[in-house]
Backbone as CSV, one residue per row, in Angstrom:
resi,resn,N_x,N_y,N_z,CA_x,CA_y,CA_z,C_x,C_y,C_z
1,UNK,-7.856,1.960,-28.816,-7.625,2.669,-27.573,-8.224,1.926,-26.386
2,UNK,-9.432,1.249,-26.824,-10.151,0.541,-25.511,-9.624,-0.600,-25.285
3,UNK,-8.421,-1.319,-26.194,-7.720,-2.333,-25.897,-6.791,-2.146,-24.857
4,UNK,-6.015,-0.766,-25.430,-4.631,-0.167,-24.755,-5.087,-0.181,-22.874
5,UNK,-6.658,0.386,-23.017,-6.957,0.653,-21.219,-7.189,-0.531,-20.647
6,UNK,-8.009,-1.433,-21.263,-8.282,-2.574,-20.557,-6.832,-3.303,-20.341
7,UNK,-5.751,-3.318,-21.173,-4.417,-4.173,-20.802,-3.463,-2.730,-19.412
8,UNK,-3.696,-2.196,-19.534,-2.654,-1.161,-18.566,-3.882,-1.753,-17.570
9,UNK,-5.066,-1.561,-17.207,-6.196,-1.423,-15.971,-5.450,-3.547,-15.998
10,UNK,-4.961,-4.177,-16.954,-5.037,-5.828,-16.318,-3.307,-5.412,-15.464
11,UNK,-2.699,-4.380,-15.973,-1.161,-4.727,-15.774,-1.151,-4.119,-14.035
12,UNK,-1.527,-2.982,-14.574,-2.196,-2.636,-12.377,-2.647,-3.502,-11.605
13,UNK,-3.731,-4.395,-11.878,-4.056,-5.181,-10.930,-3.132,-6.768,-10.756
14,UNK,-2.257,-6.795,-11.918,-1.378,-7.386,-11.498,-0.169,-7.039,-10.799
15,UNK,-0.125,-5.988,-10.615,1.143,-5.542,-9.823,0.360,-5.563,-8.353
16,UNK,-0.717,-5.146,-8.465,-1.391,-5.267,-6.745,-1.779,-6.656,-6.599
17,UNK,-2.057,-7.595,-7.294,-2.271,-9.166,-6.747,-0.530,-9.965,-6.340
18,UNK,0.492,-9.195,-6.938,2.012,-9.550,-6.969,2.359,-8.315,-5.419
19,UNK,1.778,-7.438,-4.806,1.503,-7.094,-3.490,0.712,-8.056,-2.724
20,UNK,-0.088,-8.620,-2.757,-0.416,-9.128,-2.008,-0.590,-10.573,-1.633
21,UNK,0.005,-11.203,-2.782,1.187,-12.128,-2.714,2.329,-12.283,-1.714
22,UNK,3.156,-11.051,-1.950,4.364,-10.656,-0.941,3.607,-10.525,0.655
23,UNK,2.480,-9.971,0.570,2.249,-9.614,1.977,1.935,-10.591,2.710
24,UNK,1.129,-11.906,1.922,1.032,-12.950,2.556,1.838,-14.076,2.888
25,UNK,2.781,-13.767,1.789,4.044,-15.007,1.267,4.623,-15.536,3.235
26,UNK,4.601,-16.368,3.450,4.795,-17.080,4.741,6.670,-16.656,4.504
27,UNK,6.862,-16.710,6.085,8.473,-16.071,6.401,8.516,-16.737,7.530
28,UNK,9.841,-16.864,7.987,10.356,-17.256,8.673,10.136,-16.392,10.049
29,UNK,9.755,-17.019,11.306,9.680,-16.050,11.958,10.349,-14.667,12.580
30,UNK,11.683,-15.095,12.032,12.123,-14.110,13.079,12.655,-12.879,11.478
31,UNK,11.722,-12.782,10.981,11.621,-12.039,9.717,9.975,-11.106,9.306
32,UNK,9.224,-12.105,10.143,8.080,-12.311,9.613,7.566,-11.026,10.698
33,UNK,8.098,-10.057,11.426,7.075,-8.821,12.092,7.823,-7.607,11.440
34,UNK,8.806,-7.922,10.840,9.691,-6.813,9.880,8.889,-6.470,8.395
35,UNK,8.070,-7.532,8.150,7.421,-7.277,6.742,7.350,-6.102,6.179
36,UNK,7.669,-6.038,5.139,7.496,-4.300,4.265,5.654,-4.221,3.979
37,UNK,5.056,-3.815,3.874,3.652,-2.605,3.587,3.924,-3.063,2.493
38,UNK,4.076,-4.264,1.416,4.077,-4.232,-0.175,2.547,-3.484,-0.137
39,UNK,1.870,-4.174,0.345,0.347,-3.241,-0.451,0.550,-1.993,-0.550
40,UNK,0.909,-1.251,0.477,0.877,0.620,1.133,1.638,0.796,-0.044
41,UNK,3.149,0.041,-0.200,3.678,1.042,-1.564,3.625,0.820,-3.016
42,UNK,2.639,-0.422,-3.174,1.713,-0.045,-4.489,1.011,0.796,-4.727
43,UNK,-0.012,0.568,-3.548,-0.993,1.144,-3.615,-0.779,2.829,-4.133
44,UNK,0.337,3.534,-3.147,0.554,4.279,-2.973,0.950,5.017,-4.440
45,UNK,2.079,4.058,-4.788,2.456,4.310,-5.971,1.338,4.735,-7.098
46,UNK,0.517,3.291,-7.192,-0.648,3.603,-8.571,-0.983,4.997,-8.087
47,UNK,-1.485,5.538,-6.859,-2.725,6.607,-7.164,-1.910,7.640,-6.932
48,UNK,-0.111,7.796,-6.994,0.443,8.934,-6.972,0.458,8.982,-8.518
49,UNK,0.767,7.988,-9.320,1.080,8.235,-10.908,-0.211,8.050,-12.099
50,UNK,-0.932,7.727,-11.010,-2.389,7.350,-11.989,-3.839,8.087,-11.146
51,UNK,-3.933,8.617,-10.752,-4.957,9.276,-9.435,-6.539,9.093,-10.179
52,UNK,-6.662,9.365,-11.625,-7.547,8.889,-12.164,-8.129,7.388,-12.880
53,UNK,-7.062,6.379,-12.812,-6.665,5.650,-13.052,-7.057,4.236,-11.714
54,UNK,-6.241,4.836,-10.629,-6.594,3.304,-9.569,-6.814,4.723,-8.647
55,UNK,-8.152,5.145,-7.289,-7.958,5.892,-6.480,-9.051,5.079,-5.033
56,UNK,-9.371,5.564,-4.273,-9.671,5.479,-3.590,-10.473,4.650,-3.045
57,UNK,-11.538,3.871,-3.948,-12.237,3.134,-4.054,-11.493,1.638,-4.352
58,UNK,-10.743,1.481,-5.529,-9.530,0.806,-5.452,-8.845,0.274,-4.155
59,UNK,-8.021,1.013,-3.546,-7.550,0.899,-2.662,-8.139,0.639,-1.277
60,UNK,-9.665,0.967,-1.031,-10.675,0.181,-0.237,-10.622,-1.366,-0.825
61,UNK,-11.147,-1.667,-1.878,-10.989,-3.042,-2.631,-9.913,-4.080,-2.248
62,UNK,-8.997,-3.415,-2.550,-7.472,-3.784,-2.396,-7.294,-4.388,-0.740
63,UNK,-8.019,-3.484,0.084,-7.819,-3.418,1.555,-8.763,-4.768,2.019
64,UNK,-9.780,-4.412,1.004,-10.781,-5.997,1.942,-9.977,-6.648,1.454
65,UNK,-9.610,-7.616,-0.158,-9.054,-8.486,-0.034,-8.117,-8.868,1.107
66,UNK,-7.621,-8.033,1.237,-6.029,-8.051,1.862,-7.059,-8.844,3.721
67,UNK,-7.867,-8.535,3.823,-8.227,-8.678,5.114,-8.690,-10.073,4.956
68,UNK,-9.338,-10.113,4.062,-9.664,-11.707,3.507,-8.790,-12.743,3.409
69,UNK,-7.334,-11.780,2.870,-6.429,-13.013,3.415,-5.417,-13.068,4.436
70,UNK,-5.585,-12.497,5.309,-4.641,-12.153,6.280,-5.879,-12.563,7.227
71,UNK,-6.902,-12.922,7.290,-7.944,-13.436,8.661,-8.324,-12.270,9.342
72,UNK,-8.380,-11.002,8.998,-8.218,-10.006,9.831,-10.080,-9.686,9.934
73,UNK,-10.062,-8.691,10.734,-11.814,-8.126,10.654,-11.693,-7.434,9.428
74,UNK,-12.965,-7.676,8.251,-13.299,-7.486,7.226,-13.725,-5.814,7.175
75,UNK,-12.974,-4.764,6.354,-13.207,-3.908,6.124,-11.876,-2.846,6.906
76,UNK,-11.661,-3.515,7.775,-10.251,-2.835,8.519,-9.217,-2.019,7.864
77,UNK,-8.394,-2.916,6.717,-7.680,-2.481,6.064,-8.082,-2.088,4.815
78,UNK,-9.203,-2.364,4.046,-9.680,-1.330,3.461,-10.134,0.209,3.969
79,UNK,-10.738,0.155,4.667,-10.497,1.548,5.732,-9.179,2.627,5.752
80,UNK,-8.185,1.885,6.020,-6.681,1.716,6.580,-6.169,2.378,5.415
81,UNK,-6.275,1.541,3.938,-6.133,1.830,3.065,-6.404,3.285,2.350
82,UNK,-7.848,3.390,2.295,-8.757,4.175,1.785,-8.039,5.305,2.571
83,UNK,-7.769,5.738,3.784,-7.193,6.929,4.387,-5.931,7.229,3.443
84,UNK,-5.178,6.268,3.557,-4.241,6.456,2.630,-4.208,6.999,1.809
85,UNK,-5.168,6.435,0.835,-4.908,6.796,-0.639,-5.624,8.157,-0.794
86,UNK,-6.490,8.330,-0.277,-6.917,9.830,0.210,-5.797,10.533,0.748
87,UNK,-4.921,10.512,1.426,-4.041,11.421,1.435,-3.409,11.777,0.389
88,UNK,-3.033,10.440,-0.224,-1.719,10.865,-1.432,-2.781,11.284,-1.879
89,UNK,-3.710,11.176,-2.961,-4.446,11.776,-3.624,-4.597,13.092,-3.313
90,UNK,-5.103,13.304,-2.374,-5.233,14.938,-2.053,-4.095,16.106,-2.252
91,UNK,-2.548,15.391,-2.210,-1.617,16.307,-2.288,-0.381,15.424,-3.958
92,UNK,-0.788,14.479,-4.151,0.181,14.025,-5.303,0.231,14.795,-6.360
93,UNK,-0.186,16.175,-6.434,0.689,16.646,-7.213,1.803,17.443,-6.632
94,UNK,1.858,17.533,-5.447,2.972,18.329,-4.456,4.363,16.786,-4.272
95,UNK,3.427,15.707,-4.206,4.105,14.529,-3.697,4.926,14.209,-4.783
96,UNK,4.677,14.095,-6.154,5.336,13.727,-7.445,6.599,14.689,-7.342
97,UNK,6.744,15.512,-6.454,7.881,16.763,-6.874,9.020,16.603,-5.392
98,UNK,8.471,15.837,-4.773,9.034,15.801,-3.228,10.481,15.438,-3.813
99,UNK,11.645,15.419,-2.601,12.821,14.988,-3.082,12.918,13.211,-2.260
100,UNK,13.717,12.468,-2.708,13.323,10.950,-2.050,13.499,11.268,-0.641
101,UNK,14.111,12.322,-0.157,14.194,12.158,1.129,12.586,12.347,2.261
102,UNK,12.117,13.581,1.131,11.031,13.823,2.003,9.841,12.329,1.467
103,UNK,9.960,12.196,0.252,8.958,11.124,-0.213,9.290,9.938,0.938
104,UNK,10.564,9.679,1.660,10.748,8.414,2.402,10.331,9.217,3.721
105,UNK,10.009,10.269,4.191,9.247,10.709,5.273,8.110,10.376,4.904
106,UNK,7.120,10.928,3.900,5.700,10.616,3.302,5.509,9.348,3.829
107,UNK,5.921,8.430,2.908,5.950,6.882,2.907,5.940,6.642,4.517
108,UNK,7.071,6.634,4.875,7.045,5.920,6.026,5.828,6.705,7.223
109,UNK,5.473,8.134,7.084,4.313,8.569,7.895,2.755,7.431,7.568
110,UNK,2.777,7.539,6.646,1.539,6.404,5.657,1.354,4.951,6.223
111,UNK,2.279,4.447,6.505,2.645,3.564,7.277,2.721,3.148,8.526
112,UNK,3.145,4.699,9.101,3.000,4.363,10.519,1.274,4.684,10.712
113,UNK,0.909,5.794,9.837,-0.722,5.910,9.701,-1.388,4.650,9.878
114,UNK,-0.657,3.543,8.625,-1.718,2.794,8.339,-1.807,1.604,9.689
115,UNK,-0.432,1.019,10.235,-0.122,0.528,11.272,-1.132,1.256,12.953
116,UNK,-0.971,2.234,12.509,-2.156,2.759,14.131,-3.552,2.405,13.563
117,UNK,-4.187,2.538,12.416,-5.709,2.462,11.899,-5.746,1.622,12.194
118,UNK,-5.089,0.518,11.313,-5.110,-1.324,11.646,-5.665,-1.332,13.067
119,UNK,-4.795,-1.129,14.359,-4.549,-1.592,15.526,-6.005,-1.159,16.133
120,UNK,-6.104,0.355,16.158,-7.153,0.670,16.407,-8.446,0.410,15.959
121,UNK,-9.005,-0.283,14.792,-9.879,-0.529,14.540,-9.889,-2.075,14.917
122,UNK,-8.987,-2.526,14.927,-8.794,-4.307,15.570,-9.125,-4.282,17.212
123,UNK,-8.335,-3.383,17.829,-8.887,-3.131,19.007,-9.928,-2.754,19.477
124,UNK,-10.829,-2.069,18.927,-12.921,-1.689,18.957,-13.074,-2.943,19.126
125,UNK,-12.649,-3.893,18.037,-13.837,-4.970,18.001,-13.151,-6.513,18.962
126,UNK,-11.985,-5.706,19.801,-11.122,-6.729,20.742,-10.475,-6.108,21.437
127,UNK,-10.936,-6.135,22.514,-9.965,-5.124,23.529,-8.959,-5.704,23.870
128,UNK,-8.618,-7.102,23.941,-7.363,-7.991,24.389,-6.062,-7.528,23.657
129,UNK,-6.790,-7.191,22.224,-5.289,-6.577,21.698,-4.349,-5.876,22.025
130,UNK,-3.219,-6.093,22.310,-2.228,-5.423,22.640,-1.195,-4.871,21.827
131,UNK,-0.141,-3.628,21.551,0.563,-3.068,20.659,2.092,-3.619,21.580
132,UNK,3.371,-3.593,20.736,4.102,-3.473,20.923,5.077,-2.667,20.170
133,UNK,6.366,-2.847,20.238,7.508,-2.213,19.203,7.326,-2.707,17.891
134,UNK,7.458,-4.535,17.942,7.579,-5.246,16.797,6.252,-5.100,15.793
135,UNK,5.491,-4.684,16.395,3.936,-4.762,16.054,4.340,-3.391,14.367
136,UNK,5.160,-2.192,14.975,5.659,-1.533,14.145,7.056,-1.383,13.220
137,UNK,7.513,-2.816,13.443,9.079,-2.751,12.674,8.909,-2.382,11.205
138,UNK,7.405,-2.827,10.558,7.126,-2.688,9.356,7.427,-0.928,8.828
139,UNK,7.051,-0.231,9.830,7.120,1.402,9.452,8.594,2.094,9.472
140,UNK,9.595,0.891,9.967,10.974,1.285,9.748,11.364,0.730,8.178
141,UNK,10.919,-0.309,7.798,11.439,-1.390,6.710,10.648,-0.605,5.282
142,UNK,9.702,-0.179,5.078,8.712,0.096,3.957,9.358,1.006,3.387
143,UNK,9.489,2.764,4.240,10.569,3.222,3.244,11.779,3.077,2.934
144,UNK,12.172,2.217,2.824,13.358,1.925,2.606,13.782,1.428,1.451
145,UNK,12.056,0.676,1.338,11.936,-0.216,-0.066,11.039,0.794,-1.033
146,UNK,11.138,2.524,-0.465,9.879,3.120,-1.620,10.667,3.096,-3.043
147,UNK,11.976,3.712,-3.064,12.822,4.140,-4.227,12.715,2.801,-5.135
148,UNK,12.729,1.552,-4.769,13.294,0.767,-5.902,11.574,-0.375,-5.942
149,UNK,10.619,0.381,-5.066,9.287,-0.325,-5.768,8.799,0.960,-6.229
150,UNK,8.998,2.177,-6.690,9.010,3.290,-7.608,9.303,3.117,-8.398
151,UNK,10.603,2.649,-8.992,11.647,2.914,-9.829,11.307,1.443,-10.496
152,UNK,11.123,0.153,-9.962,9.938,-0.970,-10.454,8.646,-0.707,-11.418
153,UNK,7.817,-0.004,-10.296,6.668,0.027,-11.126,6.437,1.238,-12.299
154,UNK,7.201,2.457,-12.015,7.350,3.515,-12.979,8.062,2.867,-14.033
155,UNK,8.578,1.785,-14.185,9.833,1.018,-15.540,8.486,0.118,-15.812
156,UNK,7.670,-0.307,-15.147,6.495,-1.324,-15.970,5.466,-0.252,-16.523
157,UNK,5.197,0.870,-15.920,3.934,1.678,-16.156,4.509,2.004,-17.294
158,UNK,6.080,2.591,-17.847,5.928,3.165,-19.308,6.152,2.179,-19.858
159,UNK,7.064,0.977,-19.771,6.981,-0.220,-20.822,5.809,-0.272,-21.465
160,UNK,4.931,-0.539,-20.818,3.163,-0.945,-21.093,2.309,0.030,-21.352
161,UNK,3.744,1.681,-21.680,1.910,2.346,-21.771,0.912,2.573,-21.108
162,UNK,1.126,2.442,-19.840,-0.182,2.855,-18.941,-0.335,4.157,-18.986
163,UNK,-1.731,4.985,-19.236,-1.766,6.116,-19.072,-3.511,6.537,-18.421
């Protein structure tokens, strides 16, 4: 049994190092302010189907790296994160039952959540920062991609037995 957890706990953190991969993966510019939230809808995902499994603390984790490699101020998007996953957590057992329509409201609110935290906590420590439209194209693009990085990682979580 302590084999079975340690390989599902390696197969999670490979699906979040294969997020944040994507988030960094270099694009072309005129692609590159559209980026999807891969982290937000992992993240999101693990602690809607696993809440005991990857939660909150996780997803702080998840968030520094992510700041570590994106050059950003350290702790930002773990922050960013951590709100997050505290939300779903707090209501995923209401969220597991949503219909995709409202789950692609969820999602994309999470997003636009996580997109204002970012800004605002970048802005404390830099007032020069400035917001625009493009700054948020990401909160149009993410749900769009929730159904089929669901329907992804729910087809790896039972392959493998994660429980």
């Amino acid at each position: 049994m302590s084999h079975e957890r340690a390989s599902g706990r390696a197969i999670i953190w490979l699906t979040i190092l294969a997020a944040l991969l994507l988030q960094v993966m270099p694009l072309p510019p005129a692609v590159a302010a559209a980026r999807p939230d891969w982290v937000l809808l992992t993240v999101t995902y693990w602690v809607l189907a696993l809440p005991h499994r990857f939660n909150i603390l996780s997803a702080c984790l998840v968030g520094v790296v992510l700041d570590i490699l994106v050059g950003g101020t350290l702790g930002v998007r773990g922050l960013a994160l951590s709100i997050t996953a505290y939300l779903v957590a707090l209501q995923y057992q209401k969220l597991r039952h949503f219909a995709l329509f409202q789950q692609f409201l969820v999602i994309g609110s999470l997003s636009l959540l996580l997109h204002l935290l970012i800004y605002w906590a970048e802005y404390l420590s830099n007032p020069a920062i400035t917001i625009d439209w493009v700054y948020l194209q990401p909160v149009l693009i993410t749900p769009l991609l929730w159904p089929w990085v669901f329907w992804l990682l729910r087809r790896i979580r039972r392959q493998f037995k994660i429980r």
